[in-house]
C-alpha positions in Angstrom: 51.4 107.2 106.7 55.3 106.9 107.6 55.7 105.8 111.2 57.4 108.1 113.3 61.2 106.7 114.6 61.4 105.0 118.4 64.1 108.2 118.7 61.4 111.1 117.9 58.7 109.1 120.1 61.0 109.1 123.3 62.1 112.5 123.0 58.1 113.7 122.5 56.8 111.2 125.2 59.5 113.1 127.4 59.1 116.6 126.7 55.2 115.7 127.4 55.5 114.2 130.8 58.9 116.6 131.8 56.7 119.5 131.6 54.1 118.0 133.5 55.1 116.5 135.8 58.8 117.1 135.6 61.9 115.8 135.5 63.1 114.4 138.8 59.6 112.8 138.8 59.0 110.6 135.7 60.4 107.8 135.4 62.0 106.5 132.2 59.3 103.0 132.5 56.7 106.1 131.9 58.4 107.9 129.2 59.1 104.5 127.1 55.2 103.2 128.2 54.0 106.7 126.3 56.3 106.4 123.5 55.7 102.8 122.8 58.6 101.0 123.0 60.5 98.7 125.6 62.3 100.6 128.3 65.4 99.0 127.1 65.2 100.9 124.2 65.1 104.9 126.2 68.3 103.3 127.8 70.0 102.6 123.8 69.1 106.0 122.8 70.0 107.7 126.0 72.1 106.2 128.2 71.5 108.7 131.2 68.4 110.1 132.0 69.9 113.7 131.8 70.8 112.6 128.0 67.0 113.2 127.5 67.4 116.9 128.3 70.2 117.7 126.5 68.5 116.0 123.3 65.7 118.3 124.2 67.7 121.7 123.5 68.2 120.8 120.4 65.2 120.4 119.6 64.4 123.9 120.0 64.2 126.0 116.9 67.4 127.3 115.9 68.6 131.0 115.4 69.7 131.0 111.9 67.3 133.5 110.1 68.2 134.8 106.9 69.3 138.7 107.2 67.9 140.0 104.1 64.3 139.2 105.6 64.4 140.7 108.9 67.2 144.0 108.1 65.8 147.0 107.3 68.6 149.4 105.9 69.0 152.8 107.8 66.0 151.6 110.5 67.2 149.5 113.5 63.9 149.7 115.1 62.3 148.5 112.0 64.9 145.7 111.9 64.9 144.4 115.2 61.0 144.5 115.2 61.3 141.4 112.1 64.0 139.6 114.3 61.7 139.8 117.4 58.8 138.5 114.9 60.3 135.8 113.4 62.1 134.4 117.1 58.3 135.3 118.6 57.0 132.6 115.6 59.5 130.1 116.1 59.1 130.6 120.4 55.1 129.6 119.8 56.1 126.7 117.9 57.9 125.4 121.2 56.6 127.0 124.2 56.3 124.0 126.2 59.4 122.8 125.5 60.8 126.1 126.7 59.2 126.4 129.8 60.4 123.2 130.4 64.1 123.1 130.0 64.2 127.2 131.5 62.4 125.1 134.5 65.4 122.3 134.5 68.3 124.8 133.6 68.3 125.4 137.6 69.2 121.7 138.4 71.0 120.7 135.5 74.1 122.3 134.3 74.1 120.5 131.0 70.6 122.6 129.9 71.9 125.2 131.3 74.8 125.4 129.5 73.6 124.8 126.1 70.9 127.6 127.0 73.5 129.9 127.6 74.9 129.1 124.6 71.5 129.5 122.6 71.7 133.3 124.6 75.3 134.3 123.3 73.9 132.8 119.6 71.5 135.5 120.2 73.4 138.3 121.1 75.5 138.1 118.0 72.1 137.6 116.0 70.8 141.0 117.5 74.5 142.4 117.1 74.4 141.4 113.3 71.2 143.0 112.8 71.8 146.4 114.2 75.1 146.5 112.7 73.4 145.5 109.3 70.7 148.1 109.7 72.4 151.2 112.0 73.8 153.2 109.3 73.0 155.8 111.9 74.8 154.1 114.9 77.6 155.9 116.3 79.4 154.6 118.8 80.2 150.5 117.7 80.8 149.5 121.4 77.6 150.4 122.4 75.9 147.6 119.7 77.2 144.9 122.2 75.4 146.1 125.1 72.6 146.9 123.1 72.5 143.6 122.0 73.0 141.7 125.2 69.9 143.5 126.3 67.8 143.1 124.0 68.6 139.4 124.2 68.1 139.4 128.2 64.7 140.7 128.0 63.6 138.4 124.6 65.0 135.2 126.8 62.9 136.7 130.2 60.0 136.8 127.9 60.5 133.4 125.7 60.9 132.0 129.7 58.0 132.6 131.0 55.9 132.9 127.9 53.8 129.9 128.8 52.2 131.6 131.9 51.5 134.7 130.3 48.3 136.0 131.1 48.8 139.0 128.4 50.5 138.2 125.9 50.0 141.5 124.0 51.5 143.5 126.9 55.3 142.0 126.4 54.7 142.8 123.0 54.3 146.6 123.9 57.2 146.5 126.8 59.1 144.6 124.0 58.3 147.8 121.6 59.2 150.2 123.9 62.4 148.5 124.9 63.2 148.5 120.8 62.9 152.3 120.4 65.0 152.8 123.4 67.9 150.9 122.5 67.8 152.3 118.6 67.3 156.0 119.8 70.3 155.6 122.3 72.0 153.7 119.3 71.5 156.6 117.0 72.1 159.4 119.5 75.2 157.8 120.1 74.6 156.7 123.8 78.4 156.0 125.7 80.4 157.4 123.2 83.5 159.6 124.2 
């Protein structure tokens, strides 16, 4: 069995105790006790504690997702519904580790910024898609602020996907919200 590197170790021993019992409170002595290693060692990888965090967002799934297995041609609804799968897959994969750095975004402006940056990623995902698959989409401006709303309501849910007590019912809100944006999409919605 290959042995996992001291690097991997820290950052898992830290997304484990950050979420709970969070960052202000856990010491690096704890995080390099879970991982295994000296303390020293935390310090050589990550010379601030906030380092820890911004490690963290990257180890969120990324948003590259190949287009030819999401778009749907002529059928934004259709299209959208695969992107919101596929991110909905890779979200379960990290849903602590979400929480968590949503959670720390509010005190640290480093997570928050590369989370802000994950949300404009994610706007021109949703804007690629629709424009990929809207053969009937009217009015080009519009995409945009289709797009930043669809990605508003996907980061709400991926934020506070860990307490949800029904999952299945932001999958419905997250239907309805779909066939709204494609039929005011298709019906041209702002257009002169």
């Amino acid at each position: 069995m290959e042995e996992i590197p001291a690097r991997e170790r820290i950052l898992t021993a830290a997304e484990e105790l950050f979420a709970d019992t969070g960052f202000e409170a856990t010491p690096t002595s704890r995080i390099a006790e879970r991982a295994g290693v000296p303390k020293g060692l935390v310090h050589y990888y990550f010379k601030r504690k906030p380092d820890l965090l911004v490690a963290l967002v990257e180890r969120l799934p990324d948003e590259r997702i190949d287009m030819s297995g999401v778009v749907v041609d002529g059928d934004v609804v259709a299209s959208l519904r695969a992107l919101l799968t596929e991110l909905d897959r890779r979200r379960e994969e990290s849903l602590m580790l979400s929480n968590l750095l949503y959670r720390e975004a509010d005190t640290h402006h480093t997570v928050r910024d590369a989370l802000q940056d994950r949300f404009r990623k994610l706007v021109g995902l949703i804007r690629k898609v629709i424009m990929a698959a809207g053969s009937a989409v009217q009015c080009k401006a519009d995409v945009d602020s289709a797009a930043e709303l669809l990605a508003l309501a996907v980061s709400y849910q991926h934020s506070v996907a860990r307490h949800a007590t029904e999952p299945e019912l932001g999958r419905v809100t997250m239907e309805r919200e779909l066939a709204f944006i494609a039929d005011a999409l298709s019906l041209g919605a702002g257009a002169p």
